[in-house]
N, C-alpha and C positions, 0 to 999 in steps of 0.2 A: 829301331835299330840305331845304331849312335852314329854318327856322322863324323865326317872330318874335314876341318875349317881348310883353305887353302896353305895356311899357315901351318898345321899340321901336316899335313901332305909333304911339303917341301922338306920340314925340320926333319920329320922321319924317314926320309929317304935319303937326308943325309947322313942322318945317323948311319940306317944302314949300309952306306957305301964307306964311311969314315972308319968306324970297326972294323972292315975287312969280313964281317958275316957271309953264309952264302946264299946264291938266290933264294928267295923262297923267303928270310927273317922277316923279323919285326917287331912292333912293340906289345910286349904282351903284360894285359892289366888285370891284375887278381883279386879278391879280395883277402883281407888279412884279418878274420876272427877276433883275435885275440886283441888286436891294437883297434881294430873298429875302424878301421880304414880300406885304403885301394895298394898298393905295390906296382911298381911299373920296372919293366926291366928287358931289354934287349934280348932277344932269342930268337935259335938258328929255327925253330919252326911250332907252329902250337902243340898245344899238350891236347891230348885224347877230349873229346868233349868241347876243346876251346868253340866257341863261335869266331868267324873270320870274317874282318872287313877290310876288303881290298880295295881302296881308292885310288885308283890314277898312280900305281905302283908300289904304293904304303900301305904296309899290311900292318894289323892290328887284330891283335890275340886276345879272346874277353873270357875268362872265367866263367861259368853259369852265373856266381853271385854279380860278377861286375857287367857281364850283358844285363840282366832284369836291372839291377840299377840304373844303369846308364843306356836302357834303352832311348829315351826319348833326349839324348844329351848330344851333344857336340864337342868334339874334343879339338882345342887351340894349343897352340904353344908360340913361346918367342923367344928368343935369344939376345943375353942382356948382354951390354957393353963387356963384359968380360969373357962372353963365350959361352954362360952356362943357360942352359935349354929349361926352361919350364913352361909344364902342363899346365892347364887348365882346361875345368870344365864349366859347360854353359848350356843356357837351354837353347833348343833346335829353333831357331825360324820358323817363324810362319810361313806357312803356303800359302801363296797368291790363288 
């Protein structure tokens, strides 16, 4: 199941308090066919089917295609001198 870096955790909960969304949002990642990609986009609650991963108050909405992809992934993010938030993905940590 995909994880979330501390870094992630924090960025997403800001997000979702900065929107004004209501309890319950979060970042939800889909996959996109046609471009061969992932989509990420703030939303008031998952869609039918989503898998949910709730860490330490940051919720994260996965698509069928973008859970099996990003099972075994870790999702980062940072915020650059100008404000704007990007994702990134990585592989999970080893277990000790």
């Amino acid at each position: 199941m995909l994880t979330l870096t501390n870094n992630a955790v924090l960025v997403i909960r800001d997000l979702t308090a900065q929107q004004q969304v209501p309890d319950g949002a979060g970042l939800r990642i889909a996959t996109d066919p046609s471009a061969g990609s992932l989509t990420l986009a703030l939303v008031e609650q998952p869609a039918q089917g989503d898998e949910v991963v709730n860490s330490e108050g940051a919720r994260v909405f996965l698509d069928a295609g973008a859970a099996e992809l990003l099972d075994d992934k870790a999702l980062d993010a940072a915020v650059d001198a100008q404000g704007a938030v990007q994702f990134g993905i990585a592989e999970q940590p080893a277990s000790a």
